[in-house]
C-alpha positions in Angstrom: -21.4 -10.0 -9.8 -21.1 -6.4 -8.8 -17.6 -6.2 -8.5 -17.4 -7.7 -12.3 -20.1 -4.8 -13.5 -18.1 -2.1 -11.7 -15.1 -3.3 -13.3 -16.7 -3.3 -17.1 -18.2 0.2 -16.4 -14.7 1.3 -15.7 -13.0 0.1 -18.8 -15.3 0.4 -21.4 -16.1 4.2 -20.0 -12.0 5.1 -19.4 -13.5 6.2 -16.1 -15.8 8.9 -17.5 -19.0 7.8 -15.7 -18.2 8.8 -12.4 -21.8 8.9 -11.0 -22.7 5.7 -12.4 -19.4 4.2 -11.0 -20.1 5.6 -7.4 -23.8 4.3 -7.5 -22.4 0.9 -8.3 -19.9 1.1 -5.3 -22.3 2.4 -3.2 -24.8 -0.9 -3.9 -21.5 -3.1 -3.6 -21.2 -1.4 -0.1 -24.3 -2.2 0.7 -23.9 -6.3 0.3 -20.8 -6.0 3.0 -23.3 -7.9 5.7 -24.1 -10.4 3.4 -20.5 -11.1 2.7 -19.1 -11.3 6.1 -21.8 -13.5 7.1 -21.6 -15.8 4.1 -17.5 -15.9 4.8 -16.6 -18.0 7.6 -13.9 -16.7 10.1 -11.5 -19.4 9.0 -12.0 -19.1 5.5 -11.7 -15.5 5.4 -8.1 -15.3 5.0 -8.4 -17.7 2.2 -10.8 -14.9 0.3 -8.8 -12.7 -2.5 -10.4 -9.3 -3.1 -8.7 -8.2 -6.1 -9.0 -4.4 -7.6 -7.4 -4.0 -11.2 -6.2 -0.1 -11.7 -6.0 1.8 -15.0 -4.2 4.5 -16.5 -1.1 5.6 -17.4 -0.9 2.2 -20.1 -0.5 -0.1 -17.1 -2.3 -2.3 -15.6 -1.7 -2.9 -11.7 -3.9 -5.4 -9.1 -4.4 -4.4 -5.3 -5.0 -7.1 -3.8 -6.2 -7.9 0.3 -8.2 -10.5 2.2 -9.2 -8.2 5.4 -12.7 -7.2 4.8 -12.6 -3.9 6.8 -9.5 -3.6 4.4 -11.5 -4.3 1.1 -14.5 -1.5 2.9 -11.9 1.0 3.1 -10.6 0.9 -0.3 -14.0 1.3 -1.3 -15.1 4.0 0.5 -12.1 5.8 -0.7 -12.8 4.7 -4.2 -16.5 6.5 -3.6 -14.6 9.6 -1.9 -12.7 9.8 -5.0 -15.1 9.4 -7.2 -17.1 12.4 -6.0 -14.4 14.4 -5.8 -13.6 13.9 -9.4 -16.8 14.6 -10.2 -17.0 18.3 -8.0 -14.3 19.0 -10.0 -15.5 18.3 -13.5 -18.7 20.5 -12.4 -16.1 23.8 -11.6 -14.9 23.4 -15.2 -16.4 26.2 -17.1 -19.0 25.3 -19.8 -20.7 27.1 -22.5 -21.9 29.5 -20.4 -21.0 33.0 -20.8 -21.2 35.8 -18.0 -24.1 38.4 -18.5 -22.6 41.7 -19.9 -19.1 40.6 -20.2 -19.0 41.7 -23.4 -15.5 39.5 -24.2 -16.4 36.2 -24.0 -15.1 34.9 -20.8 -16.7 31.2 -19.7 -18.7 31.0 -16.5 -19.3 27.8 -14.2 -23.0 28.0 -13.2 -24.9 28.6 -10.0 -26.5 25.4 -10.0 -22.9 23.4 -10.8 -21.5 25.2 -8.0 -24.1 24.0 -5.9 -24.2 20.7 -6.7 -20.2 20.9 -6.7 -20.7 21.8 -3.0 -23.3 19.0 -2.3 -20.6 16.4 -3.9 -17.7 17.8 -1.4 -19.9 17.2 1.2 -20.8 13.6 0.5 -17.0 13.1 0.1 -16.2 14.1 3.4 -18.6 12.0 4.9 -17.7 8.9 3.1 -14.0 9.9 4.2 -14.8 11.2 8.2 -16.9 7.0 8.5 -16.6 6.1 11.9 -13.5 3.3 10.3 -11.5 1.2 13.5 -8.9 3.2 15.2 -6.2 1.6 13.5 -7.3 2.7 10.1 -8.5 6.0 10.7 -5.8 7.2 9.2 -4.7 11.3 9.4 -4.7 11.4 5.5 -7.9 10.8 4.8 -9.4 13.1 7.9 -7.4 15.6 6.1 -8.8 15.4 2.9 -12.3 14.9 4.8 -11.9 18.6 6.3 -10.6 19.7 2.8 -13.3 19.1 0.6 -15.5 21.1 3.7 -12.8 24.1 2.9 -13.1 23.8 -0.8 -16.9 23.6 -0.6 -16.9 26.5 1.6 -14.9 28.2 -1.0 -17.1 27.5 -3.6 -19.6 29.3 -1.3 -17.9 32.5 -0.7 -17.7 32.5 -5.0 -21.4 32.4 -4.9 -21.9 35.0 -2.4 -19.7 37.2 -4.2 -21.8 36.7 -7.3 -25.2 36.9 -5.2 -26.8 40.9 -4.6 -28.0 39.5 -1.4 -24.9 38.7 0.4 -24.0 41.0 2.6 -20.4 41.8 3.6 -20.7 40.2 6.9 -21.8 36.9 5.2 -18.8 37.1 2.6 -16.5 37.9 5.7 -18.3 35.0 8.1 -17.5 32.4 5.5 -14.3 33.7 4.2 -13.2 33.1 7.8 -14.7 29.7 8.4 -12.8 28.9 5.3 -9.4 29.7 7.1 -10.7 27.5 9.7 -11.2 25.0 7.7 -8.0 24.7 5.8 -6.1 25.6 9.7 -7.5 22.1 10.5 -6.4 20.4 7.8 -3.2 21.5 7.6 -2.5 20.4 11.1 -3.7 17.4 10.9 -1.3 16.5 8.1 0.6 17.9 9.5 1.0 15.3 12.5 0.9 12.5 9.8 4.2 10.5 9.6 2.9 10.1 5.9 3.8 13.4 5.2 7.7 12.8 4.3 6.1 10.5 1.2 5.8 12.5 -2.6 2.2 13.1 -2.6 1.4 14.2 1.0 4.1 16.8 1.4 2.8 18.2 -2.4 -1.4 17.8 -0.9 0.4 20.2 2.2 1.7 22.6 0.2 -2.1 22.7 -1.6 -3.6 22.9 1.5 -1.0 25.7 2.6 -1.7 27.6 0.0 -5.3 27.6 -0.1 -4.9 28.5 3.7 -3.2 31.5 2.7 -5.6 32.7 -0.2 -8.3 32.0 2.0 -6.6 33.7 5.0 -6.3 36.7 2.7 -9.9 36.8 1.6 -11.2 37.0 5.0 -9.0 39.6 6.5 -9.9 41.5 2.6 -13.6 41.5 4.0 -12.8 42.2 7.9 -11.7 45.4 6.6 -14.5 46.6 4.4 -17.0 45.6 7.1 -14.8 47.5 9.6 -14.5 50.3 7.8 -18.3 51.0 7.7 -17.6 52.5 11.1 -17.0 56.1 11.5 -14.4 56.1 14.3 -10.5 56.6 12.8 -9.5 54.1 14.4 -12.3 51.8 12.2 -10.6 53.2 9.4 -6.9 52.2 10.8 -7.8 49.0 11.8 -9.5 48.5 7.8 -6.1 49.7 6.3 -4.3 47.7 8.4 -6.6 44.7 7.4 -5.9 45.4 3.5 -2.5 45.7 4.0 -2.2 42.7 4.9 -4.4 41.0 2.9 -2.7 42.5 -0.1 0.9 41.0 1.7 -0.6 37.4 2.2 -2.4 37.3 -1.4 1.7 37.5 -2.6 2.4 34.7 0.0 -0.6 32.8 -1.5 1.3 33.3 -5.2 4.3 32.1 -3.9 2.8 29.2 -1.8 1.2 28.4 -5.2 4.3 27.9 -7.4 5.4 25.9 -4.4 3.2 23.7 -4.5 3.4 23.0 -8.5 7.4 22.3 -8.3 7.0 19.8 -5.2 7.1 16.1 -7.2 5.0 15.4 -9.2 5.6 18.5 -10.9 2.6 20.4 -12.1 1.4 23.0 -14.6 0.4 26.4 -12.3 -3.4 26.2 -12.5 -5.3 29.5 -13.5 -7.1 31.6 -11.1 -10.5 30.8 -11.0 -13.6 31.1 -9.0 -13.5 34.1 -6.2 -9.8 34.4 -6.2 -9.6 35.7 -9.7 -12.4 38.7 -8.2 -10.2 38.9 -5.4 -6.6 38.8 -6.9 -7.5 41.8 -8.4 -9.7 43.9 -5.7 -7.3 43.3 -2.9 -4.7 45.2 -4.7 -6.6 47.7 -5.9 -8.6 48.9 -2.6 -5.5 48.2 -0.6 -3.4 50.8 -2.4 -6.4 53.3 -2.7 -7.1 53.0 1.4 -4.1 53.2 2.0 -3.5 56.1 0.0 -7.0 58.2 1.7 -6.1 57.0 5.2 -2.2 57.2 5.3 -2.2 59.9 8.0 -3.8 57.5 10.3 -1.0 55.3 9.5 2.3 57.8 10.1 0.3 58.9 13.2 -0.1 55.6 14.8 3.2 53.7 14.2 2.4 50.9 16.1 -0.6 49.9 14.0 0.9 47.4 11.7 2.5 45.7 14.5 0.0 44.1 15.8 -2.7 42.8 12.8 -6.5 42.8 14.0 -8.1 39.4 14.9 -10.3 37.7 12.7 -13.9 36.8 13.8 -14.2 33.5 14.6 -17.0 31.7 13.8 -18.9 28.5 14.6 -18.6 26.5 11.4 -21.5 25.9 9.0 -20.5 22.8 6.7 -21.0 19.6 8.0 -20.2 16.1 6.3 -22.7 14.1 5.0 -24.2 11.4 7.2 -22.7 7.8 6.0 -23.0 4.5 8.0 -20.5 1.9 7.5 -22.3 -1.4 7.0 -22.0 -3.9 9.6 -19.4 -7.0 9.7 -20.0 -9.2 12.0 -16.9 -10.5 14.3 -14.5 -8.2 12.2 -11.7 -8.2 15.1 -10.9 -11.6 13.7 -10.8 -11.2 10.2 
């Protein structure tokens, strides 16, 4: 039976073969029409569904006898799964970047991509069309975050591409505040939120909000400053300043976030925030420096921050159909 294979795979890998595991649930899917056909109405609440979960040394079974239940743990088994495994690809490898000269470890372009592709697929397994009662604000959340982190992952590789212009690195920096707007909302409105592990994914979610906030206004400036008015140049100093004010948010948004329970270690900065962590600074004190004058002559400047772009977003979730269960209302 597949649920007996998926099961072995799990314990004799620890876990480790994530693909293989999501194929296996993804074929176990697949058989939920058989199932609910094969199960009578009256004998469904008689049918155990039984999940056994590892790690941490114990042993723990989850146990239901809804169908659209048992569908919804596996979907978010597969969600899981695939988000696991876009984050084992943004580990860095044995790859080294060209002219570096000291060593430092590189994720690839083609494991970013693929990264991307997988944060995709997990936000359409989580965004299936589930019954009202069970679409649940949590997992829309993390639907819309793994679009954010995807797009993310994008801006990285634009940074790293000659091609990209600065109005793509800005367009997508800003879809990325979007993004991360949306999901902090939407947990926001949760009454889940007062538990341990939502309130600590907010504070994530906050915090990339803020680096990502910071990143865009970061590149509305250097595109705005390509004008030659002064009041281009105002309006870009203005935008620095205040990328260089929220990237200090973002820090402390980030230590926030690693003392809410469960306490965790303060991750280092990777991917296009470790480029940005430093630029921001940098061309924020040296603009601010060259244009200063503008500055003392038009008090009212920093008052009032310039509007981001907005932009129509660009990542979409993977399609994903739900199987069909027949007469599910009564189950």
């Amino acid at each position: 039976m597949l649920r007996n294979q998926i099961e072995l795979v799990a314990e004799d890998t620890g876990g480790s073969a994530i693909s293989e595991l999501r194929t296996a649930l993804e074929e176990y899917l697949s058989f939920y029409p058989v199932l609910s056909r094969k199960v009578k109405m009256e004998w469904r609440a008689c049918v155990e569904l039984k999940w056994r979960t590892l790690g941490d040394g114990r042993r723990a079974e989850i146990c239901c006898t809804n169908l659209w239940m048992e569908m919804l743990i596996v979907i978010h088994m597969m969600a899981a799964l695939a988000l696991t495994e876009a984050n084992s690809l943004m580990i860095p490898k044995d790859c080294y970047a060209s002219g570096s000269g000291n060593g430092v470890r590189v994720v690839s372009t083609d494991c970013r991509r693929d990264a991307v592709d997988l944060l995709l697929k997990a936000s359409g397994y989580l965004e299936s069309k589930l019954p009202d009662d069970m679409q649940e604000s949590v997992l829309q959340t993390l639907s819309i975050q793994a679009l954010g982190q995807g797009t993310e992952i994008q801006l990285g590789l634009a940074v790293d591409s000659q091609k990209a212009t600065l109005s793509v690195k800005r367009r997508i920096a800003c879809e990325q505040v979007i993004y991360f707007t949306q999901a902090y909302h939407c947990l926001s409105s949760c009454e889940a939120v007062s538990h341990g592990c939502a309130k600590k994914l907010l504070r994530f979610i906050y915090w990339k909000f803020l680096e990502a906030k910071a990143a865009a206004y970061y590149y509305h400036g250097l595109v705005t400053d390509k004008g030659s008015e002064p009041a281009c140049h105002l309006s870009a100093v203005c935008c620095f300043l205040a990328a260089a004010e929220i990237l200090g948010e973002s820090k402390k948004a980030c230590l926030s976030f690693c003392l809410a329970p469960p306490v965790t270690r303060a991750p280092p900065i990777w991917g296009v925030m470790k480029h940005l962590s430093q630029k921001i600074p940098e061309v924020a004190f040296r603009k601010s420096q060259t244009y200063g004058y503008l500055l003392e002559e038009e008090e009212k400047a920093m008052q009032c921050l310039p509007e981001l772009p907005d932009f129509q977003l660009s990542l979409r979730p993977d399609d994903f159909e739900l199987p069909e269960i027949e007469d599910v209302s009564s189950s």
